[in-house]
N, C-alpha and C positions, 0 to 999 in steps of 0.2 A: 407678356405671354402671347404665344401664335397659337392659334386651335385650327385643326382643321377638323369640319363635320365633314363625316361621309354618311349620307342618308337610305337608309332603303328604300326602292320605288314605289312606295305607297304614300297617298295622299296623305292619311290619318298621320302616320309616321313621321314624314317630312315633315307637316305643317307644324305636328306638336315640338319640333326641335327648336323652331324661333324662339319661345320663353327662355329657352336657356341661349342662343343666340343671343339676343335680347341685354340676359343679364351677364354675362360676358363683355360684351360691348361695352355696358357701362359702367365695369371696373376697368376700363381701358386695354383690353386685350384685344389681339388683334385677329380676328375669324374668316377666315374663309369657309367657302360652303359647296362640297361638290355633291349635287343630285340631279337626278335623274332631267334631260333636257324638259318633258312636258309640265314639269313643274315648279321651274324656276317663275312663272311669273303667280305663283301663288306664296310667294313668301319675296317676293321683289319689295316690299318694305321695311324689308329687316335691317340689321344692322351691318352685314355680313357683305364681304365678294361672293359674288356667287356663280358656280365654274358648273357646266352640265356636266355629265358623266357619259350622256348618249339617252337615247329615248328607251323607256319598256317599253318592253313587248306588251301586247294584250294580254288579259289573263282567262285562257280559255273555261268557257262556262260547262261545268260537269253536274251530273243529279247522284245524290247519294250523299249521306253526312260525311263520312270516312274518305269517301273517293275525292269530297272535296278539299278536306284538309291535306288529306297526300299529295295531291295536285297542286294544292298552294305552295306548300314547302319544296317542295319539288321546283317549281317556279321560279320562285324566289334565287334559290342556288342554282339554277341555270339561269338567269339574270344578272347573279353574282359573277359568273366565269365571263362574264361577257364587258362586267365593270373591272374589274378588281387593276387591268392593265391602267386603267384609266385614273383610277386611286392613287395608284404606285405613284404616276407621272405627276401628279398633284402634289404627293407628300414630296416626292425631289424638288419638286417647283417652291413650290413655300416652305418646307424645312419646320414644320411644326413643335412644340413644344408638348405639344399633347394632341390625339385623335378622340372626338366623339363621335359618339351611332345611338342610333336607336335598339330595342333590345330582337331586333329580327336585321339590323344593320351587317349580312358578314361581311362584306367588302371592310370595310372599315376595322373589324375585329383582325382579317388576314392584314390589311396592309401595316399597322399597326405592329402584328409579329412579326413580320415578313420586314420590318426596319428597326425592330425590337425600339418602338416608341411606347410608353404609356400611352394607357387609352381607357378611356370612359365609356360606360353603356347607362342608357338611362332606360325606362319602362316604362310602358303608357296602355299597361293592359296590367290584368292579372299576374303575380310574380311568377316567373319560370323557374326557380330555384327548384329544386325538388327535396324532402320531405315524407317521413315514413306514413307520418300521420295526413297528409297532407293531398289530394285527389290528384293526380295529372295533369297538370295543361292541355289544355281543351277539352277533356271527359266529361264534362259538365256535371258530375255528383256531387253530390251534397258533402260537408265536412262530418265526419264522424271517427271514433276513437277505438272501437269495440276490435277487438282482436281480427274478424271476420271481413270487418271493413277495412284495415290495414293489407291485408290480404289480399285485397279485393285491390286495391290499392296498387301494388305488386305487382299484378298480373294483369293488368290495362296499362300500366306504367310500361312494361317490358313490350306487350301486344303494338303500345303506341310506337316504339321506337324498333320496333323488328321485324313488324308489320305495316304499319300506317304510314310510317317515314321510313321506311326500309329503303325506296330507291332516293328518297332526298339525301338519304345517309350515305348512298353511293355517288350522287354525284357533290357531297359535300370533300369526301375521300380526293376523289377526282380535283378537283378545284383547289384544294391543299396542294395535293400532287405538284399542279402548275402553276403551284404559286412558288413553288421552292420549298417547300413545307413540311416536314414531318409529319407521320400519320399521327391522328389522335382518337383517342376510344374517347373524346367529348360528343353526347347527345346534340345533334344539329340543333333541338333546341335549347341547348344552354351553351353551342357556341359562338353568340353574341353578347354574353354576359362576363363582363370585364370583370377579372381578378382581384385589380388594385380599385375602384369607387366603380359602384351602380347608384345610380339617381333614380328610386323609384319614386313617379307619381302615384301618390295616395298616401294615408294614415295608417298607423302599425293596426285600429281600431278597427280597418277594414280588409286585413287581411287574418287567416286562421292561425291560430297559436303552432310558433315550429319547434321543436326540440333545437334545431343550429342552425339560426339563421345565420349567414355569416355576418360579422362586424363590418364590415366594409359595403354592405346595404344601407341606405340613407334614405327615409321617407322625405319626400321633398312638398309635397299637396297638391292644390292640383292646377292644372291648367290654365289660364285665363283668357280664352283667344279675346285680341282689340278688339271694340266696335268698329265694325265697315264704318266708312267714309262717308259719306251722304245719303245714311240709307235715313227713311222718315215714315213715322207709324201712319198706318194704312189708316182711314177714315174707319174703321169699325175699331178701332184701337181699342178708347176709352171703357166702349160698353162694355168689350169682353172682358180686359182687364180687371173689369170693378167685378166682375161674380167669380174672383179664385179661381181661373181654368186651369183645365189639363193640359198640360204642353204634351203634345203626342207627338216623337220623330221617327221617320222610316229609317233614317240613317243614308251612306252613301255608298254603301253597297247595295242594298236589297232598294231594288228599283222599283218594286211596283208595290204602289199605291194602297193597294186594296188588301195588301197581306196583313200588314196589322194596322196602319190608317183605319181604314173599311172599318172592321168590329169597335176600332174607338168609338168612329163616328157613331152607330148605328147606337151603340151603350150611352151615349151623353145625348142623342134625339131620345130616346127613351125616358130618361132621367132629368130631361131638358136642364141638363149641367151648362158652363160656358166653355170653351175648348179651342183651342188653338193648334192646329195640323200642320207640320209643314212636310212637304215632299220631297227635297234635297233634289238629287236626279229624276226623280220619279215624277208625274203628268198630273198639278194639280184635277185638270179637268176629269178626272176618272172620279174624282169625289164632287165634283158640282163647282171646284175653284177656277180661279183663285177668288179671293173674297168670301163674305159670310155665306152659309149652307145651312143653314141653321140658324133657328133666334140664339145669338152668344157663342156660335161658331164658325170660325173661320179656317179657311185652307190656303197654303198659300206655300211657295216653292220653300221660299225662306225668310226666318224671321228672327231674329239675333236671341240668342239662347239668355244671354243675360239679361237682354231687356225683359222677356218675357218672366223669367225665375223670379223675380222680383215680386210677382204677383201671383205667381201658380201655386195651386194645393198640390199638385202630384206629377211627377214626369212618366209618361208611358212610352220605352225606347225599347229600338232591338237590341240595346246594347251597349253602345260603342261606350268606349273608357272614358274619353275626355268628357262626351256630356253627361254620364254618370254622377262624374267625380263635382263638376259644376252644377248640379242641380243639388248634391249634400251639400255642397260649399255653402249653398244658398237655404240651407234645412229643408229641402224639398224630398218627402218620399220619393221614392223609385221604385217600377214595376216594368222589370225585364220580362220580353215577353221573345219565343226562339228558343233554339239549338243551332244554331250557324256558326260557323268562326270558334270564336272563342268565349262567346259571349253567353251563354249558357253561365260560365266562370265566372263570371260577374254580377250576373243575376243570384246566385248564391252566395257570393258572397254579401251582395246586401241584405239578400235574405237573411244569412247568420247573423249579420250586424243589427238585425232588429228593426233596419230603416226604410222596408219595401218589402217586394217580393218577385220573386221566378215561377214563371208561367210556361210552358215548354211551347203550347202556342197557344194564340187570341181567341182561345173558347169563351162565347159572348158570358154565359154564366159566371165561370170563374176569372174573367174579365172584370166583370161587375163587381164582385164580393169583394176583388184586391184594390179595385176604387175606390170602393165603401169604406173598408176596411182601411187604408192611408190617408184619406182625407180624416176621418172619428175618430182613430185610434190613438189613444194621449201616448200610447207606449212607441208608436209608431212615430209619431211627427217628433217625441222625444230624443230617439236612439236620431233621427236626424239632424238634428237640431244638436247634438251631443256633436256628431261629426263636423259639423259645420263648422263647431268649437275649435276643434284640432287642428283643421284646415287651413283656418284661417290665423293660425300662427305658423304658417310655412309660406312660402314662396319658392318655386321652381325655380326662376331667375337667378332671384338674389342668392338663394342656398347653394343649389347647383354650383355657380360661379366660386365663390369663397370655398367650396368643398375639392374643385378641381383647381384651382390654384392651389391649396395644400399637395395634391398631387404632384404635382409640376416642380413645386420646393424639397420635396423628396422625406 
């Protein structure tokens, strides 16, 4: 079997495609992997060839929730118009049996039709499928059933995609256009979601109950990035490790420091908890790192999320999917804290799941309660420890691969 991946230019995106690279590889299929140039040497250990597409662009900084998601999508698909020649030339070149993407991949979704190959989309966020009962993507509300709230449903549903994505949807149009393409009334966000297999990362347990979901959705679990290479615990390792700390991450979009780092910190000096900070892109030195800051806290760029799960009572993230889904893997509550991105979607949904909680921002108070409250609560470490269960009878590699080979055999 030939796969070619065609990746969207995000880092998160990209890097979470190797598990399934990964497992491909060692059912002896042959992968090539076209992404974006500045990120070929953050998955240069894969399994895969791997062919640049060209550099992204920067992704200009905007203030406003709404203004920023329109801005992304929008992004995105003019990034798209600028790859998709590039895709084509690729699938000619290696003659694929099957195309993967990610679930915001459309290069890879158009060149795919645009050679009428099967093709895969897999998910490493919240599902995009849409659903009566079922909140938006990105809207960040809560799940509810009551007539009112369907409703409500409705009309942020329609608002998102006729307003918020209104010009992403024009230049999605456009991009079809010159790809040779028929028009299609598909919501730009559901057109990187493959027809024939979607591989979603996560458990059916952590998403909300849908009237149709379709059949050809596969939960797969969750991520598992490698341990780095010669990384080695920091001399404060042991001590902090032994008092159950809080793994608190910025994430690697939201660069600074002090937006929800800061309230951690200030909540576990208080509590004199033990706590482990890391910064991703963000300047340990804004909180007193790298190294300990505190008796049983330390800050520090970065520190391998598994290593540290092993021993924490609770994760404190803005978010993001993969370390979400790895920290339940690991029965670790979760406490989302934001409204950015997508991630609000996340934060609720573990909410619903019983295994955490969403915080809209790091107010120190209700900061504290949802500590308190995921470290003591038997219902809490429970409904985690339940997922973990799930989880850990999937594998994204392994599944993934045996799921897209059935594709390919028809």
């Amino acid at each position: 079997m030939r796969v070619l991946v065609l990746s969207s230019p995000i880092y998160a995106h990209t890097v979470n495609a190797a598990s399934f690279v990964d497992g491909l590889a060692a059912r002896g299929a042959e992968v090539h992997w076209g992404l974006a140039d500045d990120l070929v040497a953050a998955v240069s250990h894969s399994a895969a060839e791997l062919r640049g597409t060209g550099e992204a662009p920067p992704f200009p900084s905007t203030s406003g929730r709404l203004r920023e998601v329109s801005r992304r999508y929008t992004w995105l698909l003019e990034d798209a118009r600028a790859r998709v020649a590039r895709g084509l030339a690729l699938a000619h070149e290696v003659r694929p049996d099957v195309v993967l993407t990610d679930s915001l991949g459309h290069v890879g979704a158009l060149v795919a039709e645009r050679l009428d190959l099967p093709w895969v989309s897999f998910g490493d966020g919240p599902l995009h499928f849409p659903d009566e009962n079922t909140p938006p993507f990105g809207a960040g509300l809560p799940y509810r059933t009551e007539p009112a709230w369907q409703r409500r449903n409705r009309v942020v549903r329609a608002a998102t995609r006729h307003l918020v994505l209104a010009r992403a949807q024009q230049v999605y149009a456009v991009l079809r256009q010159e790809a040779g393409l028929p028009p299609s009334g598909v919501p730009v966000l559901e057109a990187a979601l493959s027809p024939l297999l979607h591989l979603h990362c996560g458990v059916p347990e952590l998403e909300y109950p849908r009237r149709a979901l379709p059949p050809h959705v596969h939960f797969v679990g969750a991520l598992r990035p490698p341990a780095p290479q010669g990384w080695e615990p920091p001399a404060w390792w042991e001590d902090v490790v032994a008092g159950g700390p809080v793994l608190a991450t910025q994430g690697t979009l939201r660069a600074d420091a002090r937006e929800l780092l800061g309230p951690v910190l200030t909540v576990l000096r208080r509590s004199r908890g033990a706590g482990i900070l890391t910064t991703g892109p963000g300047d340990p030195g804004l909180l007193g790192g790298p190294g300990l800051v505190a008796d049983r806290v330390a800050v520090e760029r970065f520190v391998p999320y598994g290593a540290v799960l092993q021993h924490a009572s609770v994760m404190v993230t803005n978010g993001g999917w993969t370390g979400v889904l790895l920290a339940l893997a690991h029965g670790v509550p979760v406490i989302q804290v934001g409204r950015t991105e997508e991630k609000a979607d996340i934060g609720r949904r573990v909410e619903w799941a019983g295994a955490g909680a969403h915080l809209p921002t790091a107010d120190l108070r209700r900061l504290d309660a949802a500590l308190e409250r995921a470290i003591t609560d038997p219902a809490v470490r429970a409904a985690a420890a339940g997922l973990a269960a799930s989880l850990a009878g999937r594998d994204p590699g392994r599944d993934g691969a045996a799921l897209m080979e059935r594709v390919v055999r028809g």
